[in-house]
C-alpha positions in Angstrom: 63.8 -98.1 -166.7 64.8 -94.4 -165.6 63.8 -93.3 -169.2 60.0 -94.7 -168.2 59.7 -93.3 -164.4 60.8 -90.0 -166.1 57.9 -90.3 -168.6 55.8 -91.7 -166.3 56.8 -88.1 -163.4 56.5 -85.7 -166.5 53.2 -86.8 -167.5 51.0 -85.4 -165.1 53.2 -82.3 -164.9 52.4 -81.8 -168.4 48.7 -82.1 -167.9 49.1 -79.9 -165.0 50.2 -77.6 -167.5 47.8 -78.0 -170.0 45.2 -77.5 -167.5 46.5 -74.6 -166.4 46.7 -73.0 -170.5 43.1 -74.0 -170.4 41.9 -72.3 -167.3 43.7 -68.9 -168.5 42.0 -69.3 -171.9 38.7 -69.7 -170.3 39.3 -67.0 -168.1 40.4 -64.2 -170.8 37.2 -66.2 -173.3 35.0 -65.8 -171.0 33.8 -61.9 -170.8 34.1 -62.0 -174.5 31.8 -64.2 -174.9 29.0 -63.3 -172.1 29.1 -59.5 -173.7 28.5 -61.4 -177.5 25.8 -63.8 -175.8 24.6 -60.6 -173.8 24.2 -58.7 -177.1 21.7 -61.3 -178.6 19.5 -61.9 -175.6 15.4 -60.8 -175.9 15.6 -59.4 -172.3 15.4 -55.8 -171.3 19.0 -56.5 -169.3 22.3 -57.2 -169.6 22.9 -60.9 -168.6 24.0 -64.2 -169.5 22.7 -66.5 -170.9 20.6 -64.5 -172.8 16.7 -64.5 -172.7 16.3 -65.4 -176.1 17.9 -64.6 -179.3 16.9 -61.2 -181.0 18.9 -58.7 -183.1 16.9 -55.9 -181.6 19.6 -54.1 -179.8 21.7 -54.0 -182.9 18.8 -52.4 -184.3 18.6 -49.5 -181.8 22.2 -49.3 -181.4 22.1 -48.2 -185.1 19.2 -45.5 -184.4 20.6 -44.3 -181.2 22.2 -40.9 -183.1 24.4 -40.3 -179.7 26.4 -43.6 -180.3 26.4 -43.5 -183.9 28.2 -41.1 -183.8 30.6 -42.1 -181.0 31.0 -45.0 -183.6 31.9 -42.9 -186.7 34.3 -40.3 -185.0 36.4 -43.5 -183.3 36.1 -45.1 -186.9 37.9 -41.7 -188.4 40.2 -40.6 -185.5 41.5 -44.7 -185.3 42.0 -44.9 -189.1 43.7 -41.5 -189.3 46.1 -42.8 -185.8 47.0 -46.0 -188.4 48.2 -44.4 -191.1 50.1 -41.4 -189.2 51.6 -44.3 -186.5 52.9 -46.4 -189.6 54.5 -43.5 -191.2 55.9 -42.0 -188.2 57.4 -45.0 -186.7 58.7 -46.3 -189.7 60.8 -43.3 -190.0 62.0 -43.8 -186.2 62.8 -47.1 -186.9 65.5 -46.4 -189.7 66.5 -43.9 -187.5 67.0 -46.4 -184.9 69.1 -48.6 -187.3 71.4 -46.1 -187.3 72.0 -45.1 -183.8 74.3 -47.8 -182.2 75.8 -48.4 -178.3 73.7 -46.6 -175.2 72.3 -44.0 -177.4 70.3 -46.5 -179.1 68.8 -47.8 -175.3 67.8 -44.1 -174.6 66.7 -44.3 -178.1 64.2 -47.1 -177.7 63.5 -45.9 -174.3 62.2 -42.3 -175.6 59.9 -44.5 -178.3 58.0 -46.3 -175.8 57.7 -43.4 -173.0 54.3 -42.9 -173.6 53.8 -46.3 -172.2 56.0 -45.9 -169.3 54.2 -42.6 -168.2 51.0 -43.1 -166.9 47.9 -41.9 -169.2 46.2 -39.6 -166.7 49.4 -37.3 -166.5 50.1 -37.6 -170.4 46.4 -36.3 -170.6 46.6 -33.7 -168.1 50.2 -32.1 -169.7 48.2 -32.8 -173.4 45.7 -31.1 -172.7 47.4 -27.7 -171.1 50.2 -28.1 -173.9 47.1 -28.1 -176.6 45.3 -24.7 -174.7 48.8 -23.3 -175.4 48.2 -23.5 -179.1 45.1 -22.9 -179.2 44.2 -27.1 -180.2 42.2 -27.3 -176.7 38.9 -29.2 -176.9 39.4 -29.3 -180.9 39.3 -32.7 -183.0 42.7 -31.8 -184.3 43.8 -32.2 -180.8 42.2 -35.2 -179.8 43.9 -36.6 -182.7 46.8 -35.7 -181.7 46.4 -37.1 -178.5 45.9 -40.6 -180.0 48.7 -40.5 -182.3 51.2 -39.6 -178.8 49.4 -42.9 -177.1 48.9 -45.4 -179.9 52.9 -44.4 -181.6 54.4 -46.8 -179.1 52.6 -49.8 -180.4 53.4 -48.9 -183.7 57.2 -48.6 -183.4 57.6 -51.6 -181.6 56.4 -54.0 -183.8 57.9 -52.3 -186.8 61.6 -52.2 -185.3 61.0 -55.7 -184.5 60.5 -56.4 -187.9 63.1 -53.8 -188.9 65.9 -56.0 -186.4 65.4 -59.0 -188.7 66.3 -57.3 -192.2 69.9 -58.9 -192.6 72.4 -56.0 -193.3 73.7 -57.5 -196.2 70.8 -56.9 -198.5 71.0 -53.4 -198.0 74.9 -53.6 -198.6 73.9 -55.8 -201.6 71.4 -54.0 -202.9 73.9 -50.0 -203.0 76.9 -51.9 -204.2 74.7 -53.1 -207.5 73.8 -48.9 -207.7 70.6 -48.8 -205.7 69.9 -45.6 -204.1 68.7 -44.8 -200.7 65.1 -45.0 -201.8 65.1 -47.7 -204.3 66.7 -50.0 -201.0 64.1 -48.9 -198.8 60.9 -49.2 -201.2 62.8 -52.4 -203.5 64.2 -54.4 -200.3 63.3 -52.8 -197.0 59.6 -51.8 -197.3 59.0 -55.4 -198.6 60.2 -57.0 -195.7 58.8 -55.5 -192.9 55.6 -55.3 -194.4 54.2 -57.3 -191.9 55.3 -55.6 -188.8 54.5 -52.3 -190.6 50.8 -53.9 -190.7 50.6 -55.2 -187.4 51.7 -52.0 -185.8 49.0 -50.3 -188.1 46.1 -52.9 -186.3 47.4 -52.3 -182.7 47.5 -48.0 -183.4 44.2 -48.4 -184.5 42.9 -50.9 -181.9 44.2 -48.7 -179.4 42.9 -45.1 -180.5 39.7 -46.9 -180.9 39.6 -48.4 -177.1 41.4 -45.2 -175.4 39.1 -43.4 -173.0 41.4 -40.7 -170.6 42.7 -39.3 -173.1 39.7 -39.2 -175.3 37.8 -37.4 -171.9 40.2 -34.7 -171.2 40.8 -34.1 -174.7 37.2 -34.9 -176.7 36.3 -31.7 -178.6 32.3 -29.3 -177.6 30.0 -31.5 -178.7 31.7 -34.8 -179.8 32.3 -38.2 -178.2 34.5 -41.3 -179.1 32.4 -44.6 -178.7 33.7 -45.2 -175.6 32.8 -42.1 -174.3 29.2 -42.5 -175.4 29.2 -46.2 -174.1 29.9 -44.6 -170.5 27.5 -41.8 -171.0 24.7 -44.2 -172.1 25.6 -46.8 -169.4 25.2 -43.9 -166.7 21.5 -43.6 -167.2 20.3 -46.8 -169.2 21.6 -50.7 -168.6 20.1 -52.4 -172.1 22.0 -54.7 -174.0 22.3 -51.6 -176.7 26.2 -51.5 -174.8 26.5 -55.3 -175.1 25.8 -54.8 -179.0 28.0 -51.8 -179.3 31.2 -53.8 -177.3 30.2 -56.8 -179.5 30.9 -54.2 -182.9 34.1 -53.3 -181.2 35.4 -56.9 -180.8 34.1 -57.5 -184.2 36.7 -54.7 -185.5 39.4 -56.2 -183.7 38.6 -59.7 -185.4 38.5 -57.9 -189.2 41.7 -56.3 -188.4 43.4 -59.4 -187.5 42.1 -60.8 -190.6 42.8 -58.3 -193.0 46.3 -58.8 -191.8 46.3 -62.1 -192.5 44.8 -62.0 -196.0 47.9 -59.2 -196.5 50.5 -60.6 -195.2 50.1 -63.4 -192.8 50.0 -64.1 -189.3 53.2 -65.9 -188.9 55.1 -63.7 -191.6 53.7 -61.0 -188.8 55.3 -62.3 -185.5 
């Protein structure tokens, strides 16, 4: 009888909290899916529902020069970001495996500073560090400002992956004669794979969305997308912005899936 009234008060707690996964998927759903309606409408404005369904903005996205361009340097700059982040953080990762008791806090703490410290003031000490050797308002230096902002995201999901490599297969794997290398590239590399990959998406979803640091930092005559987006969206309101955050989103989606066709979602988390 107890067994039944405690089914019977769990239930609509349980639907409570169903409801309540449902509202906060609407709610983060939602925007995405006005700006992709937005994107598609036959209006001259930005709104939902759209006025029809036309590709038109797409079109003049495409032969709007300004934020082609925008599109192509956040293309390069992100891809560049990816491989560097991967690289870079897989090497502070093993360092990490080897640094043990509170150094290895202040370790993991000086990984992820860049997230700690807001972006304004990273941009601001960035930007005189970068007129100090002579990398102010260059593409080199924007670059390097991405790398510094996007590293964090990198490292984080590769030394989660890097945790969950049992010891013993590195023990296993010198004792038959391995060297270092063979371990790393044999057994290592192989098995964090997919946080290496995941960490590569998130760099290069990040440099493509950041915007203070792109602003401080964006080189004479050259914008990220974002930039342009704002630019354009200073003097025009068409649904050409809709169509370019729709491209954006679209990115996200094909990285997530490219990761997936590698190496799997749940082999990733």
């Amino acid at each position: 009888m107890s067994g039944t009234a405690t089914f019977a008060h769990q239930r609509p707690v349980n639907l409570g909290f169903g409801l309540l996964i449902v509202l906060l998927y609407v709610f983060l759903m939602a925007p995405l899916v006005m700006i992709v309606g937005a994107s598609f409408t036959g209006g001259l404005l930005i709104e939902f529902p759209p006025q029809g369904l036309s590709l038109r903005w797409y079109l003049e996205f495409f032969q709007r020069q300004d934020l082609v361009d925008g599109l192509l340097m956040s293309l390069r700059i992100g891809a560049i970001t990816a491989v560097v982040t991967m690289t870079v953080a897989m090497m502070a990762a093993l360092a990490g495996q080897a640094v043990s008791g509170r150094l290895a806090g202040w370790f993991q703490l000086g990984m992820t500073l860049p997230l700690l410290v807001p972006e304004l003031l990273t941009a601001v000490g960035l930007l005189f560090f970068l007129y100090k050797i002579e990398l102010g308002k260059t593409v080199a230096g924007l670059q390097m400002g991405h790398i510094l902002m996007s590293f964090p995201y990198a490292y984080v999901s590769i030394a989660a992956a890097m945790r969950q490599v049992p010891q013993s297969l590195e023990e296993a794997s010198q004792s038959l004669g391995a060297t270092g290398w063979q371990t790393f590239r044999l057994v290592i590399l192989p098995l964090v794979m997919p946080g290496l990959a995941m960490g590569g998406i998130f760099a290069f979803i990040n440099s493509f969305d950041l915007y203070t640091i792109s602003l401080l930092l964006k080189p004479l005559g050259g914008n990220t997308l974002p930039l342009a987006l704002f630019d354009f969206l200073t003097y025009e309101f068409k649904p050409t912005a809709a169509a370019a955050a729709t491209l954006s989103i679209l990115l996200s989606i094909l990285g997530v899936a490219l990761v997936q066709k590698l190496v799997g979602l749940q082999r990733a988390f």
